[in-house]
N, C-alpha and C positions, 0 to 999 in steps of 0.2 A: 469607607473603612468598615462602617457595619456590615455591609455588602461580602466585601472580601472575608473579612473572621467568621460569620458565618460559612464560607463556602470551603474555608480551611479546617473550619474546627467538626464541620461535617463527612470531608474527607477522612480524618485522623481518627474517626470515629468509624470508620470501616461502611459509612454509608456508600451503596452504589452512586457511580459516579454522575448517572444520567436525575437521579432524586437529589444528590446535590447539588447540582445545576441549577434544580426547577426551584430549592428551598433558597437556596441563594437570591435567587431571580422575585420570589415571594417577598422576602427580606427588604427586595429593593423597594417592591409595593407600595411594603406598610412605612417602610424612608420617609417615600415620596409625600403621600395623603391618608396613613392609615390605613384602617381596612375598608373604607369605600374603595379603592383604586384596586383591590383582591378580585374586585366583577368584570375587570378584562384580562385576569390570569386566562379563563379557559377559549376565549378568542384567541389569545395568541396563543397556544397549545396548535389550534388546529391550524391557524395560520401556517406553523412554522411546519407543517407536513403539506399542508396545500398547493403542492408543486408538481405538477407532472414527470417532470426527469428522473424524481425519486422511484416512482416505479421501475424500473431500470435495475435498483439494486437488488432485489429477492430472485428477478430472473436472473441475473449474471450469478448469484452464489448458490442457486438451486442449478443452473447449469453446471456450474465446477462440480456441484458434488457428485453428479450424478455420472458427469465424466469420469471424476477420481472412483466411483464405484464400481462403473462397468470397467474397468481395469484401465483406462488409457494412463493413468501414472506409470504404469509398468512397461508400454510401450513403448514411449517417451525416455524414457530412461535409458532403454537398452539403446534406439536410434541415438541416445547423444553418449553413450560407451562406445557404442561403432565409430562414433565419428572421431572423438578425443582419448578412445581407450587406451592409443598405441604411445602416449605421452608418460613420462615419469610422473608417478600422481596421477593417474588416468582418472582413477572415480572421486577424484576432488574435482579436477576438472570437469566431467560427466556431470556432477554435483552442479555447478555452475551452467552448464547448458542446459540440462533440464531443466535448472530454474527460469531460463528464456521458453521453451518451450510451455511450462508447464503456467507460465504467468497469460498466457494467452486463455488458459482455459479458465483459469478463478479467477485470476485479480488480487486474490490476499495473499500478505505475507504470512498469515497463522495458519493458513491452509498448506502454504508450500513448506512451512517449515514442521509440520503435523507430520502431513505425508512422506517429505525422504526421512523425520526424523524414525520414524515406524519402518522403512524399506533401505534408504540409502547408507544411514550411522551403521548401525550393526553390519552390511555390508563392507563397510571399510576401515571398522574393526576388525573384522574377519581381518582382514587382505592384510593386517598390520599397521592402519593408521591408530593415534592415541584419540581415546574416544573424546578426550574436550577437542583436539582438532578440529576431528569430523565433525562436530559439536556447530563449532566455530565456522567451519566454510560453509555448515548448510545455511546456519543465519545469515552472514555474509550474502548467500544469495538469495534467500525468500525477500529480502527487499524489492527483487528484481519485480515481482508479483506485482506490487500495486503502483510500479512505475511503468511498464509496459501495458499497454490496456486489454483487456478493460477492466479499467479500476474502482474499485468503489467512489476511493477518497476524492480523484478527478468528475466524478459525476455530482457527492455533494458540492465539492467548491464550484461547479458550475453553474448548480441549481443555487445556491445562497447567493452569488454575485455575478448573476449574470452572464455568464463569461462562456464559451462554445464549449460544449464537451468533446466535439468532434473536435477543436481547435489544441485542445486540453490531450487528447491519446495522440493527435499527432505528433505533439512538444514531446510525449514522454517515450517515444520508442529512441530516439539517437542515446539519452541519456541510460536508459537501461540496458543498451548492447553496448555503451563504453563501461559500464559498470560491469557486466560480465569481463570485457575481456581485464580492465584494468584487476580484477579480482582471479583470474586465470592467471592475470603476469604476478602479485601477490604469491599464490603459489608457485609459480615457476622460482623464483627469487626465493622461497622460502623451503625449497628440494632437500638442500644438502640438510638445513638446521634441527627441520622437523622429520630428516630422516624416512622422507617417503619411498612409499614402494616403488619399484622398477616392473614396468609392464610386460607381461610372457612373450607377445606377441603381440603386433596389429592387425585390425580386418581385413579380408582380402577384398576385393572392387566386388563383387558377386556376394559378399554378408552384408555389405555396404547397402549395395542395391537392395538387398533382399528384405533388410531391414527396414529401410526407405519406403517400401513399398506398404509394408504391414503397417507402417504410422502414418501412413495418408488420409486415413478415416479421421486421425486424431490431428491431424495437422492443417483437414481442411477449416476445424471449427475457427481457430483467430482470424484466417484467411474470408472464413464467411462473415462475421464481426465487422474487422476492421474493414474490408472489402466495402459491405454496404454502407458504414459511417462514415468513412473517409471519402467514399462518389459521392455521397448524399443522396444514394439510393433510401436509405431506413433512418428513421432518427438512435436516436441508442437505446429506449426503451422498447422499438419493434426489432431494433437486431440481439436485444437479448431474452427477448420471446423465440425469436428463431432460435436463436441459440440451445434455448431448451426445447424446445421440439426436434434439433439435429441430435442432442443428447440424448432424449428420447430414443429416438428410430436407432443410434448407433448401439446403444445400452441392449434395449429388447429386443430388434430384430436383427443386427449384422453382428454383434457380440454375443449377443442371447445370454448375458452374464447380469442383467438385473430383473431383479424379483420384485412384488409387490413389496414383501416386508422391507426388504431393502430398499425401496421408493416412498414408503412411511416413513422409515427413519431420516432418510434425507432431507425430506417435507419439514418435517421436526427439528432439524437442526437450523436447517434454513429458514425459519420461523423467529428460532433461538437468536441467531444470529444478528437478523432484519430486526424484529425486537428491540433489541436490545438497540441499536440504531437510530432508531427510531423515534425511544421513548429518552435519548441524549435531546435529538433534535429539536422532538417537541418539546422538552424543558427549556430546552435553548434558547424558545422563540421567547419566554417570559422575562429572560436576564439580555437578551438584546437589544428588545424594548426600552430593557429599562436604560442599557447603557448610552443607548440614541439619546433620549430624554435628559438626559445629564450631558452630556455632547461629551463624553469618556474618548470616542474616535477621536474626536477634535484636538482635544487639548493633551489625548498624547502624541498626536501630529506634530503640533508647535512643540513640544517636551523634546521629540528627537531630533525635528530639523531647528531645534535651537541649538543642540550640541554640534548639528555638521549639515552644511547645504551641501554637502559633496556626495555626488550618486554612487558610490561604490562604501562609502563609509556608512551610509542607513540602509544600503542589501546587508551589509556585514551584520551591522544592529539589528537586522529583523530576523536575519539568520542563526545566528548566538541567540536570542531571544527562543526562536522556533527551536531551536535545540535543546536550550538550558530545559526549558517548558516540555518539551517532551521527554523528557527524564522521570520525571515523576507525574505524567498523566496520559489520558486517553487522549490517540490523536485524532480521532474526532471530534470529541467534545474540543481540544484545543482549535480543531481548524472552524467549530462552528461556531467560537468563543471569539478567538483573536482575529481569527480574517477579515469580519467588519469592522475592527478596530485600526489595523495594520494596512489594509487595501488603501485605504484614503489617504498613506502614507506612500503609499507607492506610484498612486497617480501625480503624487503634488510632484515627486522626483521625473514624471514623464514615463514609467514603465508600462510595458505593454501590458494588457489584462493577461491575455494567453502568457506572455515570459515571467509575470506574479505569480501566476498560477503554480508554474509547474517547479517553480522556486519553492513554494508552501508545500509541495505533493513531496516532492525530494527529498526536502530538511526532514519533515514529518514521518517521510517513510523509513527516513535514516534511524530516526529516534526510536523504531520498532525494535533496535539490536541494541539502545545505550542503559546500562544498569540506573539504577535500579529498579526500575519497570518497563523494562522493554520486552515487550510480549514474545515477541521472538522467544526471545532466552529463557521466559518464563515455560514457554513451551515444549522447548527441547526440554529443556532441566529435568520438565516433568515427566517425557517420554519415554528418553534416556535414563533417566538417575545420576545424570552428568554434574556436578556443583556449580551454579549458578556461575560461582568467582572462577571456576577455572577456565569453564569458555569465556568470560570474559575477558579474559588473559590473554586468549590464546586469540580474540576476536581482534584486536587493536591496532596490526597491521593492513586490516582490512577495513575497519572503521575509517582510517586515517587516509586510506587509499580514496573511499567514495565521499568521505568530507571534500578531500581535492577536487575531483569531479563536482560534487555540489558547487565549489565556489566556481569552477570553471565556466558551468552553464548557466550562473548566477551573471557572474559581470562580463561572461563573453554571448551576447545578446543575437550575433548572427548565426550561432551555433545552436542558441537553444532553440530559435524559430525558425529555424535551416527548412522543416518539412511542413509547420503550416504555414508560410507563405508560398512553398512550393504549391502548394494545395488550395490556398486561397481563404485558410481561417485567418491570417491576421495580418498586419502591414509593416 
């Protein structure tokens, strides 16, 4: 209890989230033995970074940016107009493909919903959508970002529990192309209400192509990623080294659209970014400690599966749990808080590591679009001028759509592992 009031009364206090983690985790400390047990705070500090996969993450979010700089967002975009433009609602839909495309190249949802919120919103104001709509379908799909890989949050949960990263982006590509299209049928079904535009015209086979052709450079980079992870040609930390050396060479010498100073400020964000990551984690390792030591896994183990030994009633409980919780907090610090508490809840039921995983990835990346702190929405809000409440209004039909999907790839098990077993991450 002192544990938890401490890490609430520090939050309400406006302290960053990754400082109250660590003060929390201190708290547990001085519980324990006083402040002699304070002399293996900075052990487990550097423990909880001591992992090699984590390098992984500064490459993969300094390639995104650098991609989104040398213009491949605007690319991307148009290739998926061409393709859906000719639809009622075309650039809601467009909206929604891009966000497949555009999740290959960052992996975040604050990143895809930054970028169309700056390019795609005002675009489909112009055309006549209502701007918390537009608001509304881009959140809807920046999820898509860190369920598609490669994803940040897939490489922490790999690296804290063991589990394959390769095994982890294979799980999450079926679940983020049913979530585009179930979010494309969303709009379709929601034509007449919200009064969308009717398209001029479709592309001809020859803008089709032509378009295709000019987003190749931009369509080979997922293709090179997942390409070498999924053969088991690179591990994920050497394919998103390459990664940023293809974004390099496209950026400077075939696009010739980045500059030094715009390769500082990248640097710089991506710093920002990893940072901030970073120093959740390493707090992390001091309150994980503690919570092993108190066996906290343990005895909410027996807490749940006292209410139900049935395996689809403790997905639901970890699910509502994973979502109530990401409502009001950072979903990393949540997945680097709860996942060693909740995994050993998941094995006593038989679940696979690789189908835990991407059950945590989903719920969590859902919880980027659910108020009161879902960054998504914080995002736009801020980009837009949009009112929080009213995309979230307007968000609801689409929330309720990809909760669906969550439980679907939750308790339908030969579905969510449909492609690493094809591939041989899991059994």
């Amino acid at each position: 209890m002192i544990v938890a009031v401490a890490f609430v009364l520090f939050i309400l206090a406006g302290m960053p989230i990754g400082f109250a983690v660590g003060l929390a985790g201190v708290a547990g400390l001085i519980q324990m033995g006083g402040g002699g047990f304070l002399a293996i705070g900075p052990s487990k500090i550097f423990n909880g970074l001591d992992i090699f996969p984590f390098l992984a993450m500064p490459f993969f979010i300094l390639a995104g940016e650098i991609m989104n700089g040398a213009g491949i967002t605007t690319r991307l975009v148009k290739l998926a107009q061409t393709l859906v433009g000719r639809f009622r609602g075309g650039l809601a839909h467009t909206n929604m493909l891009a966000s497949v495309f555009f999740a290959g190249l960052t992996g975040s949802a604050t990143a895809d919903a930054a970028a169309f919120g700056r390019t795609l919103v005002p675009a489909m104001v112009k055309e006549g959508y209502a701007r918390d709509y537009a608001c509304a379908v881009t959140a809807a799909g920046s999820i898509i970002g860190p369920t598609i890989p490669p994803s940040g949050l897939m490489v922490v949960y790999g690296s804290l529990m063991g589990v394959s990263i390769a095994g982890l982006f294979a799980a999450g590509i079926l679940p983020g192309l049913v979530i585009c299209l179930a979010c494309m049928g969303v709009i379709v079904i929601g034509g007449n209400r919200e009064n969308l535009p009717k398209p001029l015209r479709g592309a001809t086979l020859r803008e089709v192509r032509d378009t295709f052709v000019s987003s190749l450079t931009a369509l080979a980079m997922p293709a090179i990623i997942l390409g070498g992870i999924l053969g088991g040609i690179v591990t994920p930390t050497e394919a998103a080294s390459i990664a940023v050396a293809y974004a390099l060479f496209i950026g400077a010498v075939v696009y010739r659209t980045l500059t030094v100073k715009a390769f500082y400020g990248m640097l710089v964000r991506t710093a920002r970014i990893t940072g901030v990551i970073f120093v959740i984690i390493a707090f992390a390792g001091i309150l994980g400690w503690w919570m092993s030591f108190e066996r906290i896994p343990q005895l909410l183990a027996e807490t749940v599966l006292g209410l139900s030994e049935n395996r689809y009633a403790v997905i639901a409980v970890i699910i509502a749990l994973l979502l109530v919780v990401g409502m009001v907090m950072d979903i990393t610090a949540i997945l680097i808080i709860l996942a060693p508490v909740l995994v050993p809840i998941t094995e006593s039921i038989g679940l696979e590591p690789v189908h835990a995983g991407i059950i945590f990835v989903l719920a969590l990346n859902i919880s980027l679009m659910t108020p009161p702190v879902g960054a998504c929405l914080f995002v736009l809000s801020s980009v837009t001028g949009e009112k929080l409440e009213r995309i979230s209004i307007k968000l609801m039909p689409f929330l309720a759509a990809e909760v669906a999907i969550l439980f679907v790839f939750a308790f339908w098990e030969d579905a969510a592992l449909l492609l690493p077993r094809m591939l041989g991450f899991a059994n």
